[in-house]
LUMVEXKOL-651281 format. One line per 3 residues: their letters; for each residue x, y, z of N, C-alpha, C. Coordinates in nm, 4 decimals, padded with zeros to 6 digits. Example, Ala and Ser with C-alpha at 12.3 -4.5 7.8 and 13.67 -1.06 7.14 Angstrom:
2
as> 01.3190,-00.5690,00.7800,01.2300,-00.4500,00.7800,01.3200,-00.3300,00.7800 ~ 01.2850,-00.2250,00.7080,01.3670,-00.1060,00.7140,01.2900,00.0030,00.7870
***
This chain:
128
xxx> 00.0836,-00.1177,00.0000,00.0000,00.0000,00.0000,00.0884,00.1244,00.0000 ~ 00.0669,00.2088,-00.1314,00.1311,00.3477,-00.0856,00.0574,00.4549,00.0028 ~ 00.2120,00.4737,00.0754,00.1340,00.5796,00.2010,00.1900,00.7250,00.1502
xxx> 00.0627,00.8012,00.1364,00.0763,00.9484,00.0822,-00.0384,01.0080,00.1572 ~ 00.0122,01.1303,00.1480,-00.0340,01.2439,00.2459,-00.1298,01.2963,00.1638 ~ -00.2707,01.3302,00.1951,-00.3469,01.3015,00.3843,-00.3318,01.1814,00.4139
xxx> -00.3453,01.1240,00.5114,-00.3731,01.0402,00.5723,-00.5174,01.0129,00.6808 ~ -00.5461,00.8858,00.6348,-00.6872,00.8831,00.7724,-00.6447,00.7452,00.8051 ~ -00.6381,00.7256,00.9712,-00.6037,00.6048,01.0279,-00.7826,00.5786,01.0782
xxx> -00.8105,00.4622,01.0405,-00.9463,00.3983,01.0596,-00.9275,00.2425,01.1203 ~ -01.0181,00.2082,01.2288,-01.0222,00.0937,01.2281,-01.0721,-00.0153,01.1896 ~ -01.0138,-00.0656,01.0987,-01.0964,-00.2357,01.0164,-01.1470,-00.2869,01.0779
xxx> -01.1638,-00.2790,01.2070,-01.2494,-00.4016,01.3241,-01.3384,-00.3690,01.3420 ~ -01.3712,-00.2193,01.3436,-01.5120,-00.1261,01.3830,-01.6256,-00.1379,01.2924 ~ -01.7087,-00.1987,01.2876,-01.8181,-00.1883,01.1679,-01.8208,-00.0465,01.1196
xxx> -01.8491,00.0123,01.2321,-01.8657,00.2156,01.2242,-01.7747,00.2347,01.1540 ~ -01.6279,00.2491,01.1852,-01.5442,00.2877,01.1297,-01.5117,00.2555,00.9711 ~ -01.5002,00.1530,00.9685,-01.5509,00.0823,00.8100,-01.6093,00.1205,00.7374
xxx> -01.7652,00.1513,00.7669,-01.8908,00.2427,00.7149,-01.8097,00.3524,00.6593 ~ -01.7891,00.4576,00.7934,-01.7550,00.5469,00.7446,-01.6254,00.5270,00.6860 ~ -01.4985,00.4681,00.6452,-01.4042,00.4766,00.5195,-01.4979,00.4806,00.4044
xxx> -01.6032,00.3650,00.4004,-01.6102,00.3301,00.2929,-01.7134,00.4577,00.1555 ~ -01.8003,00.5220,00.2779,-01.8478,00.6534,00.2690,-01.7808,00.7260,00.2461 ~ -01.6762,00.7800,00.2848,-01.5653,00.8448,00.2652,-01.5202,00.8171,00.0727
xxx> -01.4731,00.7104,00.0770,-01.4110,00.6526,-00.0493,-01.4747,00.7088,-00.1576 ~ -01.6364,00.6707,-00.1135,-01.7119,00.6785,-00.2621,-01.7073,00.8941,-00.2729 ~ -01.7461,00.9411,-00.1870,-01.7045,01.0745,-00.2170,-01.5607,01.1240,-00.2757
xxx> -01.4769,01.0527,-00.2264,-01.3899,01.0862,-00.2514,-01.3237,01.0631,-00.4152 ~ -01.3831,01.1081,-00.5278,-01.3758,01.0521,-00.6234,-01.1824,01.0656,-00.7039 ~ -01.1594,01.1925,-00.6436,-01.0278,01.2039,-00.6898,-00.9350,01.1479,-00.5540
xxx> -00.9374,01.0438,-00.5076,-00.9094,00.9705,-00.4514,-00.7497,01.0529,-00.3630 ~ -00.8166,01.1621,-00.3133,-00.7194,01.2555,-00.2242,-00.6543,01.2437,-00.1413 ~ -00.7500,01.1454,-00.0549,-00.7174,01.0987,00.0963,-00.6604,00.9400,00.0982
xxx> -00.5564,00.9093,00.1610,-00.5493,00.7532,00.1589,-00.5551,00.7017,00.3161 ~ -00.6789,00.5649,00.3029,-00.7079,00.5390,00.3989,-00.6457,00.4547,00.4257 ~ -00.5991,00.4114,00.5931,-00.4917,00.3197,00.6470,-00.5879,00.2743,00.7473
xxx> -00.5597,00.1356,00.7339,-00.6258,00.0693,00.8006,-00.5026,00.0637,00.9969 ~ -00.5805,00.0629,01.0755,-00.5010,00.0809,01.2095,-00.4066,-00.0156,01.2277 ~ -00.4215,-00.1607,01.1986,-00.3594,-00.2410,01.1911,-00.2077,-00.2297,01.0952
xxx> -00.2079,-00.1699,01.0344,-00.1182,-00.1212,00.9072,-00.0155,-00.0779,01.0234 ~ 00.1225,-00.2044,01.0474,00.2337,-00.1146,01.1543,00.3586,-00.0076,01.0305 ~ 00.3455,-00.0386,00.8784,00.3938,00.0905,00.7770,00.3767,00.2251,00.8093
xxx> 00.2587,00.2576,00.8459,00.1925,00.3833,00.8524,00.2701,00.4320,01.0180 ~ 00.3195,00.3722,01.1528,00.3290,00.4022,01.2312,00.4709,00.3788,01.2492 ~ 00.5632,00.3346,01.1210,00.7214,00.3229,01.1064,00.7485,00.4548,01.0255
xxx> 00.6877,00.4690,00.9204,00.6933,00.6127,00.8567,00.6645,00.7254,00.9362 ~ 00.5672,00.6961,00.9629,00.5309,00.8388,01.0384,00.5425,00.8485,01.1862 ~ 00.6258,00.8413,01.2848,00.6414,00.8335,01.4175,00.5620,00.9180,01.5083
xxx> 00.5063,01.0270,01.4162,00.4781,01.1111,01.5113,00.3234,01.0729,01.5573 ~ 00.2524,00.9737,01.4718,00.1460,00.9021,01.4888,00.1619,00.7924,01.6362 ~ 00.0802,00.8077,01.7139,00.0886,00.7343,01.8264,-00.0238,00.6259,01.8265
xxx> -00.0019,00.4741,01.7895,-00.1105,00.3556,01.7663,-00.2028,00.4217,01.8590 ~ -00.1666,00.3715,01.9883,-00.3148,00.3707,02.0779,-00.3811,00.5142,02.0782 ~ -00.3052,00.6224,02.0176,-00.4377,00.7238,02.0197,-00.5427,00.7089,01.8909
xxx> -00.4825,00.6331,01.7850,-00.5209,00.6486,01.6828,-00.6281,00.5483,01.7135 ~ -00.6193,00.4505,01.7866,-00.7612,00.3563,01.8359,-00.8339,00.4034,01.9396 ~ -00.8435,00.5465,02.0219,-00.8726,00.5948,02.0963,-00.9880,00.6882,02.0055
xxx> -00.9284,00.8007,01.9256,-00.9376,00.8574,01.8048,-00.8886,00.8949,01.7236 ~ -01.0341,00.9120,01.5920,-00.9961,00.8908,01.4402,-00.9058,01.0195,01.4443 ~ -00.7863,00.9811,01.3508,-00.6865,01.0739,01.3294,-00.6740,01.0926,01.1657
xxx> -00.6103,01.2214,01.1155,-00.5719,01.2257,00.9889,-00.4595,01.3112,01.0340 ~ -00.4002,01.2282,00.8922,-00.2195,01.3742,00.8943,-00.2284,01.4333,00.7930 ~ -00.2519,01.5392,00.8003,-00.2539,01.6286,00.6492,-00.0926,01.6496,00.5764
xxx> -00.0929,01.7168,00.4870,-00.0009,01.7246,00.3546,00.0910,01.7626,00.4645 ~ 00.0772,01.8892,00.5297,00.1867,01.9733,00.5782,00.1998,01.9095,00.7251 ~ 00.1670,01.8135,00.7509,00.2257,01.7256,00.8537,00.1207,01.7218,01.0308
xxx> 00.0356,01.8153,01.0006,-00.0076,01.8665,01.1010,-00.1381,01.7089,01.1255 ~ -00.1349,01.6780,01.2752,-00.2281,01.5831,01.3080,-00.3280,01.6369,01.3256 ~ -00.4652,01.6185,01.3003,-00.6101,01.6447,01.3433,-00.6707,01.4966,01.4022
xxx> -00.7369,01.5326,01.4883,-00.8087,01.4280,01.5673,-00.9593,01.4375,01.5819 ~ -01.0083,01.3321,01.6198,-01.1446,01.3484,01.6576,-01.2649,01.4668,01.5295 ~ -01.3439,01.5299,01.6541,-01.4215,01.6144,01.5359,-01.3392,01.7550,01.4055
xxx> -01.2153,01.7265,01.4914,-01.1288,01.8047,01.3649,-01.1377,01.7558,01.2485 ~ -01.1094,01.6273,01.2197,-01.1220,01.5389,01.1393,-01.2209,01.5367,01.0420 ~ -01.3732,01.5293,01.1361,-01.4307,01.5277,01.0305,-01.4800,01.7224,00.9215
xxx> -01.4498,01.7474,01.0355,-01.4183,01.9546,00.9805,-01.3621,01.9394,00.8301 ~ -01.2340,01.8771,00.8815,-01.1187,01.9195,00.7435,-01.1598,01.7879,00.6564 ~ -01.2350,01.6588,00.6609,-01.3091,01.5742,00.5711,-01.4101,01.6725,00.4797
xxx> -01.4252,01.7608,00.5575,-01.5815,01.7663,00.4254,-01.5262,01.9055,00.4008 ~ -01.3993,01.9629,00.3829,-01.3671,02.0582,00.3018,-01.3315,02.0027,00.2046 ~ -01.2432,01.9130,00.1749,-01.2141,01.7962,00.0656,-01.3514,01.7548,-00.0291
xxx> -01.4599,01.7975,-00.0162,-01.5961,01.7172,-00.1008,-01.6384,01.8249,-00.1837 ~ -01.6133,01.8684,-00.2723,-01.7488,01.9795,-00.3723,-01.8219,01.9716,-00.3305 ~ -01.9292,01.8777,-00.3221,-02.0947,01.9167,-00.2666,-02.0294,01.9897,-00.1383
xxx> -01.9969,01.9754,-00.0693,-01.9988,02.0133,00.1030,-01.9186,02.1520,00.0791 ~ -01.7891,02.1198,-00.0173,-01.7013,02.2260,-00.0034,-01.7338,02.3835,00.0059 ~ -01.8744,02.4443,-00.0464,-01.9078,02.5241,-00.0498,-01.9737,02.6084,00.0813
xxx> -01.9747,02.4763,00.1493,-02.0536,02.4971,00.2581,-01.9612,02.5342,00.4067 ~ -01.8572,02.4632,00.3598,-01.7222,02.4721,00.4364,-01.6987,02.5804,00.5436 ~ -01.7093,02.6865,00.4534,-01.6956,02.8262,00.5763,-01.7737,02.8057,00.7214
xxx> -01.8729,02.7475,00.7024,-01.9511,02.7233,00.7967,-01.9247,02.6775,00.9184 ~ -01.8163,02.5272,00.9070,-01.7580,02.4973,01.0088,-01.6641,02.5751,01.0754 ~ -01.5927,02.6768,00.9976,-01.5111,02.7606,01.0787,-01.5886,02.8260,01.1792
xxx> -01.6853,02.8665,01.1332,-01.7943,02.9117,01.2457,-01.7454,02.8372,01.4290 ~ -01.7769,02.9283,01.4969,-01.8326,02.8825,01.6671,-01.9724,02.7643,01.6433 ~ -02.0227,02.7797,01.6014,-02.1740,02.6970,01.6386,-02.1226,02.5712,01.5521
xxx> -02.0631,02.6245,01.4007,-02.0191,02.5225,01.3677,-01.8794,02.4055,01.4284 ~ -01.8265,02.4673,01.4845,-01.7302,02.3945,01.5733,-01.8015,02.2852,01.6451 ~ -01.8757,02.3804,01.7368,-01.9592,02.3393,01.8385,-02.0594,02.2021,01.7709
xxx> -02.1498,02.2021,01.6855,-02.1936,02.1186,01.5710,-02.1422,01.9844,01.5279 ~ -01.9880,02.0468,01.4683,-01.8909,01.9091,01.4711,-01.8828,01.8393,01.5271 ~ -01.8255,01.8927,01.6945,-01.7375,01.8068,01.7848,-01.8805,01.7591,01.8656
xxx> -02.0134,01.7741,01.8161,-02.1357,01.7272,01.9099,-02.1629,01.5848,01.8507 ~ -02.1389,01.6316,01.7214,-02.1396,01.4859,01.6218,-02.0710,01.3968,01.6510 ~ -01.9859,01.4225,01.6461,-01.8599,01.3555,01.6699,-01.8361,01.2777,01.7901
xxx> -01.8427,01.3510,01.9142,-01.8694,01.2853,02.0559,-01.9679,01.1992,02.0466 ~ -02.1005,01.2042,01.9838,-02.2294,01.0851,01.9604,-02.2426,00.9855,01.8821 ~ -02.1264,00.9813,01.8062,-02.1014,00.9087,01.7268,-01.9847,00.8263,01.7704
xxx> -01.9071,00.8705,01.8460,-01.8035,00.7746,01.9356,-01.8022,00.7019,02.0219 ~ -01.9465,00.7977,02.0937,-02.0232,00.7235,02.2640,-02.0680,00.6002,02.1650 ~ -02.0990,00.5809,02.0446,-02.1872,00.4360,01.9744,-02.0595,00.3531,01.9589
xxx> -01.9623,00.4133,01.9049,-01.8260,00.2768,01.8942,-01.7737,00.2474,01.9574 ~ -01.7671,00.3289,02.1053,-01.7220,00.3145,02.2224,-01.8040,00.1671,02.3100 ~ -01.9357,00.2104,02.2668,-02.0375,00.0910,02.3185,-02.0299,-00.0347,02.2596
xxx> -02.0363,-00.0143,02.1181,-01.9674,-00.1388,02.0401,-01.8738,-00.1478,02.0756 ~ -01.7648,-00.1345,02.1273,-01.6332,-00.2479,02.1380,-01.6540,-00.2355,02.2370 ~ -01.6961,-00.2092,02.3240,-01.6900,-00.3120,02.4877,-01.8118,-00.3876,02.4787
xxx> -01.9150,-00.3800,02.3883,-02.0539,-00.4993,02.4256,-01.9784,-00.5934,02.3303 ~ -01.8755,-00.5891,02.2276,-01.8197,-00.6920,02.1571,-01.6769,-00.7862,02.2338 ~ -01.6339,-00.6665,02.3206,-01.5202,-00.7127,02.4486,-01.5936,-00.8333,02.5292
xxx> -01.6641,-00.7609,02.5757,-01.7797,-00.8653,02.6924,-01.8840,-00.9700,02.6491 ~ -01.8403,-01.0046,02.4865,-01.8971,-01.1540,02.4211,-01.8057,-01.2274,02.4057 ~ -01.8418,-01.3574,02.4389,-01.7139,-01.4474,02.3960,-01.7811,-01.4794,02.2985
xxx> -01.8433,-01.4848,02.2077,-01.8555,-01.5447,02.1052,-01.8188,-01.4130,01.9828 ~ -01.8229,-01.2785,02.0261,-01.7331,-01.1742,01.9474,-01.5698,-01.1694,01.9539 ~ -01.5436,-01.2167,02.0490,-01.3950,-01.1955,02.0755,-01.3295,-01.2528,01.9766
xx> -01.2170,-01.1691,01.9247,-01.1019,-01.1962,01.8454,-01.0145,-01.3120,01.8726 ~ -00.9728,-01.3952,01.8052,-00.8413,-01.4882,01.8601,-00.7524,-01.4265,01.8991
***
């Protein structure tokens, strides 16, 4: 897999997370962003400044100029990258829009957060 900048570290184990790459992908028609799966230890030999367990904590991207975004940053600087959305963009710079993001974002994590511990606490989910 070539690793080129942006970067989005996602986890393959997460149904959620998955979803959303794969959502991601199909917008992404000029194929801008390259998605790394968490498991991928390339992505965390190249780039050191990436730390695994935050990146399974939260979704991270490394942009061109090196800078990490996390969490609802993430998805901010995702949907400046889209034409349909891109226009709309200014918006998130906004306060309310900040505020907006990172509300999403937190409610949408409290759900994957719940999924992997109701999948922790199955033995019949558990990983080998």
């Amino acid at each position: 897999m070539e690793l080129k900048l942006p970067l989005l570290i996602y986890d393959a184990q997460c149904p959620m997370c998955l979803r959303f790459k794969q959502g991601l992908e199909r917008w992404d028609v000029g194929n801008r962003v390259c998605y790394v799966p968490l498991d991928n230890d390339e992505v965390f030999n190249r780039y050191p400044q990436l730390n695994r367990e935050a990146c399974a904590a939260k979704v991270h991207y490394l942009r061109e100029d090196g800078v990490i975004l996390t969490g609802s940053e993430v998805i901010t600087e995702l949907l400046k990258h889209f034409p349909a959305i891109g226009k709309l963009a200014w918006l998130l710079e906004t306060d309310i829009g900040k505020k907006t993001a990172d509300f999403f974002y937190k409610q949408v994590d409290n759900v994957r957060q719940k999924m992997k511990a109701d999948e922790e606490s199955c033995g019949t989910c558990r990983k080998p």
